[in-house]
C-alpha positions as CSV (number, residue, x, y, z in Angstrom):
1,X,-21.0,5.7,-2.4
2,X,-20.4,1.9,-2.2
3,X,-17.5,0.1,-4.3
4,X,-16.8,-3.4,-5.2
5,X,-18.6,-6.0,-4.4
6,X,-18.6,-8.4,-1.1
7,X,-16.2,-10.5,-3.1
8,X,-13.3,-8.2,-3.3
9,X,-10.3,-7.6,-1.6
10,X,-9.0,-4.6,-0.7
11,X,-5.5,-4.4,1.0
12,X,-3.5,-0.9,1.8
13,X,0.0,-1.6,2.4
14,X,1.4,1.1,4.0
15,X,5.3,1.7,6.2
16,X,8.2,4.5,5.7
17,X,10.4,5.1,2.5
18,X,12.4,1.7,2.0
19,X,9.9,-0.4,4.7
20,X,9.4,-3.0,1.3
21,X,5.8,-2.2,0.3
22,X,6.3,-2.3,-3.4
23,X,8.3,-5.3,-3.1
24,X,5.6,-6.6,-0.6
25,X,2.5,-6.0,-3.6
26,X,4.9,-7.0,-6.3
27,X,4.9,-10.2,-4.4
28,X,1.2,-10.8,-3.8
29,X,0.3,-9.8,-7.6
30,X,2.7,-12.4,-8.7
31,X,1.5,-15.0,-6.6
32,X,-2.3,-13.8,-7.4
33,X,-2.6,-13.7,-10.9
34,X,-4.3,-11.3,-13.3
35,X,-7.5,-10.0,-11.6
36,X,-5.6,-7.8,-8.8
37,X,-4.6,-4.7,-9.3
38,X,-1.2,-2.4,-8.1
39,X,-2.8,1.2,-6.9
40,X,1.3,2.9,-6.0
41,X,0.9,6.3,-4.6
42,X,4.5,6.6,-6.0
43,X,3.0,6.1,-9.4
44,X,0.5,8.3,-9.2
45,X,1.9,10.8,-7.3
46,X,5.9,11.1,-8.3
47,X,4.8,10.1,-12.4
48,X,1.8,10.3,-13.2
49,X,1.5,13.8,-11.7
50,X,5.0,15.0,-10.4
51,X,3.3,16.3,-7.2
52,X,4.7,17.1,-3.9
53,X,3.5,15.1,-0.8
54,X,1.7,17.7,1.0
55,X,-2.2,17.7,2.8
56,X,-4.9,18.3,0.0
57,X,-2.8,17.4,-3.0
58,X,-4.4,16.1,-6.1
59,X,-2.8,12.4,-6.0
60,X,-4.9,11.6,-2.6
61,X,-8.3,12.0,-5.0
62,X,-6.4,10.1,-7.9
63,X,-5.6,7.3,-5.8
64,X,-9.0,6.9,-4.5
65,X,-10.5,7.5,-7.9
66,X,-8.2,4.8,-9.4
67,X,-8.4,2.5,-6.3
68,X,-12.3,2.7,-6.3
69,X,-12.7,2.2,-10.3
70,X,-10.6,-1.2,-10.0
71,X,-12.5,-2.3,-7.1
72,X,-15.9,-1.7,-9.0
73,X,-14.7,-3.2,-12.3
74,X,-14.0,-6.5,-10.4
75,X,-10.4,-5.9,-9.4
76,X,-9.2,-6.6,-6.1
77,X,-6.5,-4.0,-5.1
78,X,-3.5,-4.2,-3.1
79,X,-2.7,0.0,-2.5
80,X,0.6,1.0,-1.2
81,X,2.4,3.7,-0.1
82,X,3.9,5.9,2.5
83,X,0.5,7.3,2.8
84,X,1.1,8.7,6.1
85,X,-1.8,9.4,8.1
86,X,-2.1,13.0,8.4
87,X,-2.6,13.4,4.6
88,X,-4.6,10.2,3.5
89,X,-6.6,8.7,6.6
90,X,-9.6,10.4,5.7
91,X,-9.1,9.0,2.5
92,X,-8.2,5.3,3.6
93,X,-11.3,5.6,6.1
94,X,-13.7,6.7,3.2
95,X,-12.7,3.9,1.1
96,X,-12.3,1.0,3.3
97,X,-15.7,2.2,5.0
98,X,-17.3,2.4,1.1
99,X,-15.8,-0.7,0.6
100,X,-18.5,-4.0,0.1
101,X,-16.0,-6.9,0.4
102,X,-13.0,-7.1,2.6
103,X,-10.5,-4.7,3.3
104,X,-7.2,-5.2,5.0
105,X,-4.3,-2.6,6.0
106,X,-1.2,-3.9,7.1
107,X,1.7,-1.3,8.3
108,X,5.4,-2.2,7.8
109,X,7.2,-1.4,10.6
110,X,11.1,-0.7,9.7
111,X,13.5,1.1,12.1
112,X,15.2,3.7,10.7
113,X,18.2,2.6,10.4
114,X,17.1,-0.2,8.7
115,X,15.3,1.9,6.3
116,X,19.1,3.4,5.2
117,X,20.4,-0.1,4.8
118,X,17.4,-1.2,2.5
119,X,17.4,2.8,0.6
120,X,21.5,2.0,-0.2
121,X,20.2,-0.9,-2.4
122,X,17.2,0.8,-4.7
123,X,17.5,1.7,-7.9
124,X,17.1,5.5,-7.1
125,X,19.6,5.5,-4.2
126,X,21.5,8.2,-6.2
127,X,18.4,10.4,-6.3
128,X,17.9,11.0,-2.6
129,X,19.7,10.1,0.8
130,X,19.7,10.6,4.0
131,X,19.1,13.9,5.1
132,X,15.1,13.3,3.3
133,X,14.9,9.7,4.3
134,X,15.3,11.1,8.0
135,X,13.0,14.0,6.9
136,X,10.0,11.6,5.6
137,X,10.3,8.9,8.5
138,X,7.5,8.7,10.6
139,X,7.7,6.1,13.1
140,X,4.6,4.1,13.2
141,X,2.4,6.2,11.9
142,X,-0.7,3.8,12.7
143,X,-4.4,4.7,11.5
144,X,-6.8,5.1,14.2
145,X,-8.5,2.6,15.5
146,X,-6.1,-0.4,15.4
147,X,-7.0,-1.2,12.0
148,X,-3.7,-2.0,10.9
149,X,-1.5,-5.0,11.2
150,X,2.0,-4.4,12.3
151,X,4.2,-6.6,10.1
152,X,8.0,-6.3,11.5
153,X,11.2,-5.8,9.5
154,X,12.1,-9.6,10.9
155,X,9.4,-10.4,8.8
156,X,11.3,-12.3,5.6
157,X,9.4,-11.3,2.0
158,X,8.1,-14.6,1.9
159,X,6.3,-14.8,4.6
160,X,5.1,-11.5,4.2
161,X,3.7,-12.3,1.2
162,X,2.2,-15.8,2.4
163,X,0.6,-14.3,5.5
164,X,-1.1,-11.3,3.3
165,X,-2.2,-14.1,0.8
166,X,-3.8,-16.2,3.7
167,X,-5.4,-13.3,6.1
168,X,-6.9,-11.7,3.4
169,X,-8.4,-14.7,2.2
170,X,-6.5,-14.0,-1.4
171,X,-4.9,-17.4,-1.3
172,X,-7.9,-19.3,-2.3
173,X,-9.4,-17.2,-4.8
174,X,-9.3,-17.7,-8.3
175,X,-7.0,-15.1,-10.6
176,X,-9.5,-13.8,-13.6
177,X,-8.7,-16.3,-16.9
178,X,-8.2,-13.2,-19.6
């Protein structure tokens, strides 16, 4: 089934625990404007439904479902998560193949020990540590096909956000008025 339209965007954002993907969409929905909306699989998954990462779970269909229903109400979408391969590439496939505009997947690459550094600074640092930071981590775990672009951990917020604005072509579209 087709979603959107050939004028929206669709970007995944996707990288390890701590990589900077929320702080990444934060950034381009700020410098956007109303009209683009924040699809977190940490939302979804950890609040909304208090599910487990694991292969089949309920999230993957609630973040295509919520994904595909901003897209064809005129949204574009910046998605982000972990969203390692194994569980959601079919689902990533499906929707950028469904997709009518232009879709995007960027993949930020953070070492592990990196990752630690940035974890000691979050909010919920208290919550988990280590032991399931090193459990989670999945070094470039890349979707087939070269789809993604590899954005390094050199890569200042910044200019993150800029290059995201400009490749996708979000910099020169207009936020919606309302």
């Amino acid at each position: 089934m087709r979603v959107g339209s050939a004028e929206t965007r669709l970007v995944v954002l996707r990288g390890n625990s701590a990589s900077g993907k929320s702080t990444v969409a934060v950034g381009v929905r700020e410098r956007f404007g109303r009209g683009l909306a924040l699809v977190g699989q940490d939302n979804l998954r950890r609040v909304v439904l208090r599910e487990r990462d694991r292969p089949d779970g309920v999230n993957i269909g609630l973040i295509d479902t919520v994904a595909r229903y901003a897209l064809d109400s005129g949204y574009h979408v910046v998605l982000e998560g972990i969203l390692y391969v194994a569980h959601y590439g079919r689902m990533l496939q499906r929707l950028a193949d469904d997709h009518r505009g232009h879709t995007h997947h960027y993949y930020l690459d953070v070492p592990f020990d990196e990752t630690l550094r940035r974890h000691a600074t979050k909010p919920q640092a208290a919550e988990y540590g280590e032991a399931e930071l090193r459990e989670w981590y999945r070094p470039r775990d890349l979707l087939p096909g070269g789809v993604e672009t590899v954005v390094g951990a050199g890569s200042a917020l910044a200019d993150t956000v800029e290059r995201i604005m400009r490749e996708t072509g979000l910099a020169g579209l207009p936020a919606h008025a309302d």
